[in-house]
C-alpha positions, 0 to 999 in steps of 0.5 A: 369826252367832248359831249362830257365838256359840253354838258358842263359848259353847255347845260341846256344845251342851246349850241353856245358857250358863254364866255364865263362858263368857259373860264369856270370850266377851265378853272375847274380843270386846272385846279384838279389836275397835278404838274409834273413837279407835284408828282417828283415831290410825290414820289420823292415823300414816298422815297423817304427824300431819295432821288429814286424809288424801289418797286418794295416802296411803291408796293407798300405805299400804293394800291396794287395796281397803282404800284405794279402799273409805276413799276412795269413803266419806271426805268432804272435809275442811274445816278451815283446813289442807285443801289439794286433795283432803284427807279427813276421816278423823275423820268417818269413823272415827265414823260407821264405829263408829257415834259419827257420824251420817254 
């Protein structure tokens, strides 16, 4: 990952990071990456506006993977709305970013 970042900041590879390639770099990396409430707003579009999701939604809406890889690590949800087999989509998504300690 390191020699990845360097090549990008670093391109003729002269040992020094000017200050301008820094902040494009950074820029760059922030514009691509979601936030943890880009996500909740995510799931929630594809829990029809639900507070939680079920695993059928997540099969039908995602990759295989994608959705298999959500459901084995989505707790139950636990709010008065839960019906059978809901899931917490919220907690989830923070501790996914780091924002949780799930």
């Amino acid at each position: 990952e390191f020699n990845r970042i360097m090549s990008v900041v670093d391109p003729n590879h002269s040992g020094l990071v000017t200050f301008q390639a820094f902040i494009d770099f950074m820029s760059r990396e922030t514009t691509d990456t979601d936030t943890a409430d880009q996500v909740i707003a995510s799931f929630k579009v594809l829990a029809g506006d639900k507070n939680f999701i079920t695993a059928e939604e997540l099969r039908r809406e995602l990759p295989p993977d994608q959705a298999e890889y959500c459901i084995a690590r989505m707790a139950p949800y636990q709010g008065p709305d839960a019906v059978p087999g809901a899931l917490d989509y919220k907690s989830f998504s923070t501790a996914l970013y780091g924002e949780s300690d799930l």
